[in-house]
MDAnalysis code that builds the backbone (N, CA, C; Angstrom):
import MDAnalysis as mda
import numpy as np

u = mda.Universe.empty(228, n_residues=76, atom_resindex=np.repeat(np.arange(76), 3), trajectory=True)
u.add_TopologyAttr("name", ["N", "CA", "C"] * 76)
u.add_TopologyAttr("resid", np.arange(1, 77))
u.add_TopologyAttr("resname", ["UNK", "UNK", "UNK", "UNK", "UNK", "UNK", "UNK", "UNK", "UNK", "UNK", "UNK", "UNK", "UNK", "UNK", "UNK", "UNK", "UNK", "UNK", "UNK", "UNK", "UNK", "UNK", "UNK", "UNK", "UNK", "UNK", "UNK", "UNK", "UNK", "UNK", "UNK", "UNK", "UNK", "UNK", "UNK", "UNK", "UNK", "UNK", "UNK", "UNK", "UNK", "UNK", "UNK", "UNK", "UNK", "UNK", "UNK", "UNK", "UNK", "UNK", "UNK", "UNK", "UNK", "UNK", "UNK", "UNK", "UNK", "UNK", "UNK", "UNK", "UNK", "UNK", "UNK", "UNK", "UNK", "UNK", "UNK", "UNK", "UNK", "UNK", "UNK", "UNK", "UNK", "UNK", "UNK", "UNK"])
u.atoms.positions = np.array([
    [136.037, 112.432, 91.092],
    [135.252, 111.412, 90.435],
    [136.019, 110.814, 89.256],
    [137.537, 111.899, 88.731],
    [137.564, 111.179, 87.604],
    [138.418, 110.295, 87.814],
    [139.249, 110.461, 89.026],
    [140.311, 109.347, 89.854],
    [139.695, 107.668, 89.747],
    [138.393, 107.629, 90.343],
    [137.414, 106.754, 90.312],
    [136.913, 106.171, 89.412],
    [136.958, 106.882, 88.444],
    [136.421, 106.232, 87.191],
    [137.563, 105.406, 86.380],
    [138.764, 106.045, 86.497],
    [140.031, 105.329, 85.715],
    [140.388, 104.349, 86.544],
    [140.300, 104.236, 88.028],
    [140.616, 102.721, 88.709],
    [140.049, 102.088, 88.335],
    [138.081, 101.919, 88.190],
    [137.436, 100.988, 88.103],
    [137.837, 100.419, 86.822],
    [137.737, 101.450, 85.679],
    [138.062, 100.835, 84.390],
    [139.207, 100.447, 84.422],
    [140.328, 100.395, 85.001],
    [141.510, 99.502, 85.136],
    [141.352, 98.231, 85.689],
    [140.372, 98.097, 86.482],
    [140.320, 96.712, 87.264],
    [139.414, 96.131, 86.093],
    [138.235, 96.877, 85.892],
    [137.503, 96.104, 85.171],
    [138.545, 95.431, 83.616],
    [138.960, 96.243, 83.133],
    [139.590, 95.467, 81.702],
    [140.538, 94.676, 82.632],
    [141.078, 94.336, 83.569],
    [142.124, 93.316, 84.155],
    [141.582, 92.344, 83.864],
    [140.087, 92.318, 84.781],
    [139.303, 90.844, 85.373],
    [139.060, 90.745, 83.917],
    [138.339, 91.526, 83.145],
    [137.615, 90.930, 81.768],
    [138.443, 89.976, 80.769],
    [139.740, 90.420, 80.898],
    [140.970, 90.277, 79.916],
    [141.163, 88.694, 80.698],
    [141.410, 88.654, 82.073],
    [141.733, 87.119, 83.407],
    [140.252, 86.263, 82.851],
    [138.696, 86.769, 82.589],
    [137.832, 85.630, 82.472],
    [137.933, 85.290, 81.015],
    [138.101, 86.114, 80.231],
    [138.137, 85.513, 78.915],
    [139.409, 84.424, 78.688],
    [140.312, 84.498, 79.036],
    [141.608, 83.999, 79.395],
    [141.105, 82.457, 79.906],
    [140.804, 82.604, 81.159],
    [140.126, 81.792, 81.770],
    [139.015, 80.405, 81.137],
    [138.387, 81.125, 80.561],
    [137.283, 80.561, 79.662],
    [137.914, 79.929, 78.950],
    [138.687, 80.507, 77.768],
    [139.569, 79.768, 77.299],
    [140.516, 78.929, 77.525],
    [141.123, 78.854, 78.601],
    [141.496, 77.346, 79.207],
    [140.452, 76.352, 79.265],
    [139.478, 76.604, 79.720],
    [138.546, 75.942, 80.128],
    [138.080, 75.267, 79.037],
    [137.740, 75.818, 77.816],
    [137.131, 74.915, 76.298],
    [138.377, 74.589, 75.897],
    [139.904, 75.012, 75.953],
    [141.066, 74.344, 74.922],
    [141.822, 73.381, 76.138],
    [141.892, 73.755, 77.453],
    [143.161, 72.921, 77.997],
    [144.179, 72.667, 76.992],
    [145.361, 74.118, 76.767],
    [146.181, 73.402, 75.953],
    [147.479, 73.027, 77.187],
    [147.807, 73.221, 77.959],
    [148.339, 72.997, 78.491],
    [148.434, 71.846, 80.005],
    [147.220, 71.240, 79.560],
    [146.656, 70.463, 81.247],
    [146.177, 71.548, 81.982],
    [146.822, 71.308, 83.412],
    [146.302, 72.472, 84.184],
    [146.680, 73.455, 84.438],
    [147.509, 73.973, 83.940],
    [148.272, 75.165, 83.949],
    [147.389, 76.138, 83.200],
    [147.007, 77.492, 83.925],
    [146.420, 78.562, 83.478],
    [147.050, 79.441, 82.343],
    [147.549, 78.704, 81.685],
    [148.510, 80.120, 80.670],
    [147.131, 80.722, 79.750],
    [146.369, 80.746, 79.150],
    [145.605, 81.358, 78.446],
    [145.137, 82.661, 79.679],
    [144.999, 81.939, 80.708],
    [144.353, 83.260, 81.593],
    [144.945, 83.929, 82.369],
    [146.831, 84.390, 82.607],
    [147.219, 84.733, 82.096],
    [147.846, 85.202, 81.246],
    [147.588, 84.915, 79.878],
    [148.325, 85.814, 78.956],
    [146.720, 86.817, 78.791],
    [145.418, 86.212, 78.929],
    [144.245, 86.972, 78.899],
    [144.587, 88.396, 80.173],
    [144.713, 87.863, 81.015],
    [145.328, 88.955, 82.003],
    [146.201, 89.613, 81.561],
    [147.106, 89.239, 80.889],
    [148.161, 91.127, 80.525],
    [147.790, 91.521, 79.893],
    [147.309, 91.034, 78.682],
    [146.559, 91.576, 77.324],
    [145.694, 92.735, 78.260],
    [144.878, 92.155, 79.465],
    [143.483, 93.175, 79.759],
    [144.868, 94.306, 80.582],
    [145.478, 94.039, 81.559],
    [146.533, 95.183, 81.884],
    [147.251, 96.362, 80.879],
    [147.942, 95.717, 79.736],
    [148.716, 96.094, 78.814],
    [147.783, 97.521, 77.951],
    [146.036, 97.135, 78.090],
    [144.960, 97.776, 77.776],
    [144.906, 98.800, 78.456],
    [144.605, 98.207, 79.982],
    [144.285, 98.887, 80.965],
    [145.078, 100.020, 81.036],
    [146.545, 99.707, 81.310],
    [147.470, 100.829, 81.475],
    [147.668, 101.845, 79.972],
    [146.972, 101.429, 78.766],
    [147.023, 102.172, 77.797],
    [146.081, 103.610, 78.001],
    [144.899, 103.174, 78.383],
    [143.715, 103.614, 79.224],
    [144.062, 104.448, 79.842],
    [144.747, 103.849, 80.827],
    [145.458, 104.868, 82.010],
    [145.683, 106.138, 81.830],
    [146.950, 106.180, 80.825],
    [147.676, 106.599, 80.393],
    [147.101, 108.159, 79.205],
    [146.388, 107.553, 78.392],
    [145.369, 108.428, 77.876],
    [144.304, 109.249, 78.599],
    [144.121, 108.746, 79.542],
    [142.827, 109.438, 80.729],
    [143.609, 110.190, 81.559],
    [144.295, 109.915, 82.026],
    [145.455, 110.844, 82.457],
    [145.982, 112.288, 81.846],
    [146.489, 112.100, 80.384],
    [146.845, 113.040, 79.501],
    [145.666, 114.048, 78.688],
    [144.299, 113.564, 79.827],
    [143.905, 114.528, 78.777],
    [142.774, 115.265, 79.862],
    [142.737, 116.647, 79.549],
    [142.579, 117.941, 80.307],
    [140.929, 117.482, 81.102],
    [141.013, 117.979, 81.913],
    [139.317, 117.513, 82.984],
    [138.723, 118.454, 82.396],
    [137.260, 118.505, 81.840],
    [136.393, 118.654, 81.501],
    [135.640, 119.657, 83.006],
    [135.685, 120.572, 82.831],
    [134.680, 121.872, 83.686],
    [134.798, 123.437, 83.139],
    [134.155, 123.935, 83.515],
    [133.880, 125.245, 83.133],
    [134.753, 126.418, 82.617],
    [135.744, 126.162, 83.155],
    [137.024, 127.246, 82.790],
    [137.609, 126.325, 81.501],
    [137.773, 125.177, 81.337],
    [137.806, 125.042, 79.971],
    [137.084, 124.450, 78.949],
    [135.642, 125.610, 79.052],
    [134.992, 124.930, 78.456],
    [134.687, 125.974, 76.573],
    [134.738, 124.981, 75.782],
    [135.069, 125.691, 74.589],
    [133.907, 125.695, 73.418],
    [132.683, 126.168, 74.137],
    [131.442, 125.614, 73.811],
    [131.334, 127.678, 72.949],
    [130.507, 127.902, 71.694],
    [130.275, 128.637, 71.874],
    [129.952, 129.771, 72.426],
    [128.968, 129.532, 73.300],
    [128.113, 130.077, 74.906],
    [129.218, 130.973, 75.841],
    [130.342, 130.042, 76.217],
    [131.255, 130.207, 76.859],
    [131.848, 131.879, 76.217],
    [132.547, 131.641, 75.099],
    [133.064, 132.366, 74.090],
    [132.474, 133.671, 74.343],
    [131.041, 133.757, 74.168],
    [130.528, 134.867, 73.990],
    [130.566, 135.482, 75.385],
    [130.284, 134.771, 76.292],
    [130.202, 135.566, 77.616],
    [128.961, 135.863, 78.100],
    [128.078, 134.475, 77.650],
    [126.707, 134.700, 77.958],
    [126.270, 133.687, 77.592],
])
């Protein structure tokens, strides 16, 4: 499940990072028609994404054998 959870949140900050991007072409056109706001909105959401990644990755899965709850400790 936790495989699943770090794809979605990778796609999701992509697209979010591509519509805001997007949007913003859309109210500035600084460029005519050329999409550059939505991507540079797109790496910004990648550059995130893979930060994300990267941190969710490095850090230990959460279940019972390491769990560091008092309760545990005692053995009861």
């Amino acid at each position: 499940m936790r495989v699943a959870d770090l794809g979605l949140r990778f796609v999701i900050t992509c697209v979010l990072g591509a519509a805001v991007g997007f949007w913003l072409d859309r109210e500035f056109a600084l460029l005519g028609r050329f999409p550059i706001l939505t991507l540079v909105g797109f790496f910004i959401g990648l550059a995130g994404a893979m930060t994300m990644l990267i941190r969710g990755i490095g850090r230990p899965e959460d279940d019972e054998e390491t769990d560091d709850s008092p309760d545990s400790r005692r053995g009861g």
